[in-house]
N, C-alpha and C positions, 0 to 999 in steps of 0.2 A: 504494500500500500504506500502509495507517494504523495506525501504533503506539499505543494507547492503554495506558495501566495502568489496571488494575483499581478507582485509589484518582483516580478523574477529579474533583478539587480546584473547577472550575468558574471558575476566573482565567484571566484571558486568557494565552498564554504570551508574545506579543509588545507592546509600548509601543509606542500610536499617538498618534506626535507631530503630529497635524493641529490638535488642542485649543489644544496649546502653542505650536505658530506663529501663531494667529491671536490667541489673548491678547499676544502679544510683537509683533507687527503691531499690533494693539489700541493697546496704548502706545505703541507709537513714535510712531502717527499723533497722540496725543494729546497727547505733551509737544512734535512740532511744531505742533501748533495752537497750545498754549496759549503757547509760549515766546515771549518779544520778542526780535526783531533788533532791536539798538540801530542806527542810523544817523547817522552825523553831517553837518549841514548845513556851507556855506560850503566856502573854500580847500584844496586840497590843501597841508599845511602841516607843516614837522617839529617837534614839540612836543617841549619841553625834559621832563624825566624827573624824578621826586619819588617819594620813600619814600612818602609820607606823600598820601595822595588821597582824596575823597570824591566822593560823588554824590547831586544832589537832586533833587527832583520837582516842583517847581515851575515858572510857566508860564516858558522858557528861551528866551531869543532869543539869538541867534550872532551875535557880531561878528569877521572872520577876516581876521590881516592876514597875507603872503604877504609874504617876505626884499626880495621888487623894489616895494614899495609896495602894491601891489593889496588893495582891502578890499572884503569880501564881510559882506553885510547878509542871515542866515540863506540864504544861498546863491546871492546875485545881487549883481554887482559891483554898488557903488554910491562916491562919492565923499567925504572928508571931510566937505565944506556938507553935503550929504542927510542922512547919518548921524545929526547930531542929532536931526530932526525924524522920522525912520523908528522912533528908538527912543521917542520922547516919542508917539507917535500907538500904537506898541507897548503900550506903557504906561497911555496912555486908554482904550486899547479893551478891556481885562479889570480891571476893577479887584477885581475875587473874589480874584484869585490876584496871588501876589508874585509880581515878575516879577523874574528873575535872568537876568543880561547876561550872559556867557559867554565871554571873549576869548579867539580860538587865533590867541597871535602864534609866528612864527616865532621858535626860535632864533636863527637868524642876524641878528634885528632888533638893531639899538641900541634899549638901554633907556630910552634919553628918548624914543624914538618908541612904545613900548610905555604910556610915563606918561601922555606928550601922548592915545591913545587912552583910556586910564581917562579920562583929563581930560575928555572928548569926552562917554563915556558916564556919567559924573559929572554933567556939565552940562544933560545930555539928561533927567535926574530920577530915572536911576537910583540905589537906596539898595542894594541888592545884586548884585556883582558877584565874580568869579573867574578867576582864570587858568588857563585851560584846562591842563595838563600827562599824558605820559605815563608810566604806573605804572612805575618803577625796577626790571630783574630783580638779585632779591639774587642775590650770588655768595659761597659757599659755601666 
């Protein structure tokens, strides 16, 4: 049995949400494509904590040193001796871009082991370099 009134408006009476799932599908796929997972190379390591951080885009090589010694060359152990020459052949091989050395020493490192590695990468020809740290949650 069908109710009509007399004054038939001609609009739908029910909203068919098929339109708006697939625009909302739409976008999701689109800000997963387009988004970056950042990844980081080298040691699993706990990095000390800082207010104050920044991020750059230039070409990044990873030097990662681990509390028991272990140092990781953008993500494969390698040894003090190597180390220089992996960052200097690093450094020849793009000279378009700044290359920035990136050290994630552990906390738990003594700090002259942490100087001695800048030293290392210092030596090796890097002119820009950083200490890796993780961003500080303020508390309120």
């Amino acid at each position: 049995m069908k109710f009509s009134s007399s004054e038939d408006s001609g609009y739908l009476s029910a909203f068919n949400f098929s339109s708006l799932t697939d625009i909302v599908m739409l976008l999701l796929i689109f800000f997963l494509l387009t988004s970056s997972f950042i990844t980081t190379k080298g040691l699993d390591v706990v990095l000390p904590e800082a207010t104050n951080t920044e991020q750059h885009q230039d070409l990044r090589v990873d030097v990662s040193m681990k509390g028991d010694g272990t140092i990781a060359f953008n993500g494969q152990e390698t040894t003090k001796a190597e180390l220089p020459a992996r960052i200097a052949a690093t450094i020849e091989a793009d000279t378009t871009k700044v290359t920035v050395v990136v050290l994630r020493a552990d906390e738990s490192l003594a700090y002259s082991n942490v100087i001695e590695m800048l030293d290392i990468i210092k030596g090796a020809g890097a002119t820009r370099f950083f200490l890796a740290t993780e961003r500080k949650k303020l508390e309120m």
